[in-house]
N, C-alpha and C positions, 0 to 999 in steps of 0.2 A: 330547406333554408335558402335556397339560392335559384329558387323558382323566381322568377319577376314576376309572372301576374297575379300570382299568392301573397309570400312573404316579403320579398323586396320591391315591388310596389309601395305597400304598405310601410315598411321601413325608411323609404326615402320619403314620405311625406312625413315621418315621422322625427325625421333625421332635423328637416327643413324646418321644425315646430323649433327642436333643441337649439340649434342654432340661431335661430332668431330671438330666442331669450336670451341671450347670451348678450345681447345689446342692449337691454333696456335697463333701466338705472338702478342702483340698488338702494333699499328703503332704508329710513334711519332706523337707529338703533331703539327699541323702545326702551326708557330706563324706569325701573320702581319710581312711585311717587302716592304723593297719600289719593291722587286720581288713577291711580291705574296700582294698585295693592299686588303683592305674591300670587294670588288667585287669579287675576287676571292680565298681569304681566306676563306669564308664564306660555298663555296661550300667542300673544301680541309676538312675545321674541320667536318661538315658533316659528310661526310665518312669517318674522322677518329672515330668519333661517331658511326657510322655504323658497329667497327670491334672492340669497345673498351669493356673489359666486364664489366658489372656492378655487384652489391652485390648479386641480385638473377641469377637464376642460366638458360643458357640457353637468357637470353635478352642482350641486350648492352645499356649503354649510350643516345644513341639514342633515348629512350624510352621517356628520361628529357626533351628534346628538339623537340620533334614532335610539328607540330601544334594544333590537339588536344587535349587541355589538358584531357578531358573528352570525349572519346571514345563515340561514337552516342549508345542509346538506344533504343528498344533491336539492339543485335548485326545482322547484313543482314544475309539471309538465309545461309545455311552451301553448297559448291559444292557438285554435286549428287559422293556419296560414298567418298568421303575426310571430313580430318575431320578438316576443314578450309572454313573461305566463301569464294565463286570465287572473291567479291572483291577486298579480300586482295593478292590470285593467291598463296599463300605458307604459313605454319602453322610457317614457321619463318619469317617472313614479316607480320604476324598476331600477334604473341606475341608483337612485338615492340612496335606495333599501337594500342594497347589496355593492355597494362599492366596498370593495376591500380595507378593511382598516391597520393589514399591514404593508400599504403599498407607499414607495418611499412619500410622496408627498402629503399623507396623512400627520406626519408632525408639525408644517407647514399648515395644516389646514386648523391644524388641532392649537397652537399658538395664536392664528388669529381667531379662532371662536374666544379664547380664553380673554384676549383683546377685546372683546367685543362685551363678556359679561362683567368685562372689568367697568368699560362705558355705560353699563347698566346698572352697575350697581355702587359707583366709584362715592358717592357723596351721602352714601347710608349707612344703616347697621350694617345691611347684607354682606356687606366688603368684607368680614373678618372669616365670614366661610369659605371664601375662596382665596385666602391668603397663602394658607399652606401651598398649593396647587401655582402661586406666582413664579418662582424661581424657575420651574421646569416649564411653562406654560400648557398646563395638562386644560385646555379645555372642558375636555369631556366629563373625566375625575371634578370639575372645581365645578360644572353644570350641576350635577346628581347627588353632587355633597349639599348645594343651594337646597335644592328640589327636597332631599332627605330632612333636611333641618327644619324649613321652613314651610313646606308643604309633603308633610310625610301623609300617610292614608289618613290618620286621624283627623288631618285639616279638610282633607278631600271628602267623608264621610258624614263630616258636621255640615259641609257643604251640600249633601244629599239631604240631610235631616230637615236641614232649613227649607230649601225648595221644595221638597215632597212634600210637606207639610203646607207651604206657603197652597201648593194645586189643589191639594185638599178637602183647605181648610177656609182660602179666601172665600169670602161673601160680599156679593154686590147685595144693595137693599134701596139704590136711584133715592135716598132721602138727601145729598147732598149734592156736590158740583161733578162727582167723578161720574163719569161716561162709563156707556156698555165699552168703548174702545178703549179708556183706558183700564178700564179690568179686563179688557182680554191682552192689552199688552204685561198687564202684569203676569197672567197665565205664559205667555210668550216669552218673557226676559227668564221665568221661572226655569222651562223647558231646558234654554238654550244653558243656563247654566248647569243643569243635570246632565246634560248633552256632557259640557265640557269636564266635569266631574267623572264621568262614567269613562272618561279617557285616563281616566289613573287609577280606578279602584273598578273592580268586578261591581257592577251595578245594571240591573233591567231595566229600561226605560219605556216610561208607561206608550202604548200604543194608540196611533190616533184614534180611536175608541174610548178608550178610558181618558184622555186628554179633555173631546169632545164632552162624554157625561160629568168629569170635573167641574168643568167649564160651566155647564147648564144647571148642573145642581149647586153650584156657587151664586146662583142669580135667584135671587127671594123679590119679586116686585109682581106688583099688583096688575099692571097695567095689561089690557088687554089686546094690545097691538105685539108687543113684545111676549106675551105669552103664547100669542097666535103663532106669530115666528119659530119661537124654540121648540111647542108643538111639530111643526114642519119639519125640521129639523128632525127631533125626534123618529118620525112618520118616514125618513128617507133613508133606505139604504145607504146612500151614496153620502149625503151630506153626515150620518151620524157618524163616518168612519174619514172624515180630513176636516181638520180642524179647518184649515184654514179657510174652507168653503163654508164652515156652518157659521163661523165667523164672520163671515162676509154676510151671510144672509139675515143673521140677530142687529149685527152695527145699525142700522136705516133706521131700527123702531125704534133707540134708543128714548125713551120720553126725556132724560135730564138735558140730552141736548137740545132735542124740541124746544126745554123750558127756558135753557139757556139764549137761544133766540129770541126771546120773546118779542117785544117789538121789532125786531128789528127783519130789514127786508129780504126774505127769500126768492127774488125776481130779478132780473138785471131792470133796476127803472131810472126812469129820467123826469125828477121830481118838479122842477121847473129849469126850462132853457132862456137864459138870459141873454140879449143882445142889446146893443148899447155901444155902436161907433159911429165913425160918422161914415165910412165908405164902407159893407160887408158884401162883398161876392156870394149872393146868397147859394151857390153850387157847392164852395166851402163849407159853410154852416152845417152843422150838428155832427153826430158821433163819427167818428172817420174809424176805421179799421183798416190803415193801411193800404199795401198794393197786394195785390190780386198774384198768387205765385205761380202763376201759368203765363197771364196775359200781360203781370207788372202794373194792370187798370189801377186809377186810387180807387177804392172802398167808400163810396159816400154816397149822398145824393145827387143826383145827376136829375135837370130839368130834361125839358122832353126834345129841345133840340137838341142837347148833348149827347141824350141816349142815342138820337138816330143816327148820330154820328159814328156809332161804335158798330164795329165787326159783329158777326155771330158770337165768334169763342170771347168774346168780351161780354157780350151781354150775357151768353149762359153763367158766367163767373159771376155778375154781377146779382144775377139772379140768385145763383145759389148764396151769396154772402147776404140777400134781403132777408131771408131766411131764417138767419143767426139772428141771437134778443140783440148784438150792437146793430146788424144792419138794419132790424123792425123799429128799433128806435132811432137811426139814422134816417132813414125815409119819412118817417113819423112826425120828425123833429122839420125834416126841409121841406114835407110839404103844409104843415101848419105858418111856416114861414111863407112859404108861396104865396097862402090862402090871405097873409097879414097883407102881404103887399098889393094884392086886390081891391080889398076891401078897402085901403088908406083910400083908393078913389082917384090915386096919383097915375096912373094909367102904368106902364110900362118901361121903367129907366132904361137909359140905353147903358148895353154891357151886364147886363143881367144884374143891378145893386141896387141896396136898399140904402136909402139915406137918412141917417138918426131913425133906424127902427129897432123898436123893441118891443119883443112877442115873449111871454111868461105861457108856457107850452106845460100842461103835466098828458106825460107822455107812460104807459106802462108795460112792460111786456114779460108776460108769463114765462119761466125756461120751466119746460119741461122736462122731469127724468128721462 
C-alpha cells in the first residue's frame, strides 16, 4: 500500500479527481410532479444524491441512501496495485459504498437528506410518508418508507410487464408517419426503463441479441431496400449482437421518411440568386462561409486578382472550402455573376462593381453521403 509506483501513484491521482469535485456546484433538488411521476423521480433524486456534498469531506449524500446500510465484512480484496477493491472499480465509488453509518457526522448528513426529500416532496400527497420521520430528521427511514409505499416491487414489476411486452410486442408496418427511428427509439426508451426497473426487483435484461431480433421482428414492411438492410443485418455476426449498430444500419432505408420528403430538396441548392443594388462588390456576392479557421481568409468567391494575392496556406484553405456544396455554390454563384458583367458589354468597372445588376442564377449542388 505505500509503494508509489504501484498504489500511491495511482491514489494520488485519484485523490486529485475527489478533490476537485468537491468544487463544482451542486444540482437542484429534483421534486415529484405530474412530469417527472415516483417512477422516475426516484432515479433523477439518485443522482442528484450522487453530486450533493455531505458534512464529511470528499463523500456525498448518497452515502444515507445506499442499500447497504452496513457495508459487507471484511471489506473484498483490494485491485492488484490500487488502492480500492475491483469491486467497487474506483476509490470514489468506494468511499460512497462503505462510509460508516455510525460515524458522528451521519446524523448531520442524515437531517439534511431528510431536508431535501422534504423539498421534493413538500407540495404533494408524498408528504404524509415522511411525516412521521420530521421531528427526528431520520433521512434514510423517511427515503425507504417513500420508496416502500409508493414504489414497492409491485409498481417496479408492473413496470417490467409493460416494457417487456411494449419489446415484444411493438410492430412497425411504414403505413403511416412514424419512422424506422422512431420505432427504434421506442425499442430504446423501452430498454432503459427495464434498465431502471431491474435496479429494484431481481429482473434478466434481454441481451443485445435478443434486443436486436425484437427489434427486426417488430418491423412488417414491404419495401425492398429496408428488407435488404435487416437481411444484412441478419447475415452479420457483429451487427446482430449491438443493437445500436444494426440500428444505425436499418435508420438510412427507412421508406416513410423517404416519403416524407417528398418534394422537397435533398441537395444544398441555390434556386435563384437575386441581385438588385445600385453599387455590389461583385467579390461579396454569393454564399459566404465565413473565415477560414487556419488562415482567418473570408470563405467566398475571390476574382483572379484577389486570388493571386493570397499565400499558399490561403489558397489551400480556400480550396478545400470550394469543395464544400456552400463553397460549389459560392463560386457558382460569383462566377455566373462575373459572366453577367461581360456580357452587359459595359467593359470593366473600376474597383471590381456591378451597377444595377441583376443575374437570376439556378445554381445546384449534389451533397453527397
Amino acid at each position: 500500500m505505500m509503494h508509489y509506483e504501484n498504489t500511491l501513484k495511482h491514489f494520488a491521482e485519484d485523490w486529485k479527481t475527489i478533490v476537485s469535485l468537491q468544487g463544482r456546484p451542486e444540482p437542484p433538488v429534483p421534486t415529484i410532479s405530474r412530469a417527472l411521476p415516483p417512477m422516475k423521480w426516484v432515479s433523477a433524486f439518485v443522482i442528484a444524491m450522487q453530486t450533493t456534498k455531505s458534512a464529511r469531506f470528499g463523500i456525498t449524500l448518497y452515502y444515507v441512501i445506499r442499500p447497504e446500510e452496513v457495508p459487507v465484512d471484511p471489506a473484498p480484496p483490494l485491485e492488484e496495485n490500487k488502492a480500492f477493491s475491483e469491486v467497487y472499480g474506483s476509490l470514489w465509488d468506494e468511499r460512497q459504498l462503505r462510509a460508516s453509518h455510525s460515524h458522528p457526522s451521519f446524523k448531520t448528513d442524515d437531517k439534511t437528506l431528510f431536508q431535501k426529500l422534504d423539498e421534493a416532496v413538500r407540495s404533494t400527497n408524498y408528504v404524509s410518508c415522511i411525516e412521521p420521520f420530521r421531528a427526528k430528521g431520520q433521512g434514510r427511514k423517511a427515503y425507504f418508507a417513500l420508496i416502500k409505499t409508493y414504489l414497492g416491487d409491485d409498481k417496479w414489476l408492473s413496470e417490467i410487464t409493460k416494457y417487456d411486452n411494449m419489446m415484444r410486442n411493438a410492430k412497425w408496418k411504414g403505413a403511416g408517419n412514424l419512422t424506422v427511428e422512431a420505432y427504434i427509439a421506442v425499442h430504446r426508451n423501452a430498454y432503459q426503463h427495464l434498465v431502471s426497473a431491474s435496479e429494484h426487483v431481481a429482473y434478466q435484461l434481454p441481451n443485445q441479441q435478443t434486443r436486436v431480433k425484437q427489434l427486426l421482428d417488430g418491423i412488417l414492411s414491404s419495401d425492398a431496400r429496408l428488407n435488404a438492410a435487416i437481411a444484412m443485418v441478419q447475415a452479420s455476426n457483429v451487427m446482430i449482437a449491438d443493437f445500436e449498430l444494426a440500428s444505425a444500419h436499418i435508420q438510412p432505408h427507412c421508406p416513410v421518411a423517404k416519403r416524407n420528403l417528398g418534394g422537397k430538396r435533398q441537395s444544398a441548392e441555390i434556386s435563384a440568386l437575386e441581385v438588385d443594388t445600385g453599387d455590389v462588390d461583385i467579390a461579396s456576392v454569393g454564399v459566404g462561409g465565413g473565415k477560414g479557421q487556419r488562415t482567418g481568409l473570408h470563405l467566398r468567391f475571390h476574382t483572379l486578382p484577389e486570388y493571386q494575392k493570397l499565400g499558399n496556406d490561403e489558397r489551400k484553405e480556400l480550396a478545400e472550402w470550394r469543395l464544400t456544396p456552400a463553397g460549389k455554390a459560392a463560386q457558382a454563384a460569383g462566377i455566373l455573376l462575373r459572366d453577367s458583367k461581360k456580357q452587359s458589354g459595359k467593359g470593366s468597372p473600376k474597383k471590381g462593381k456591378i451597377s444595377y445588376a441583376k443575374v437570376s442564377a439556378n445554381v445546384k449542388v449534389n451533397v453527397k453521403d
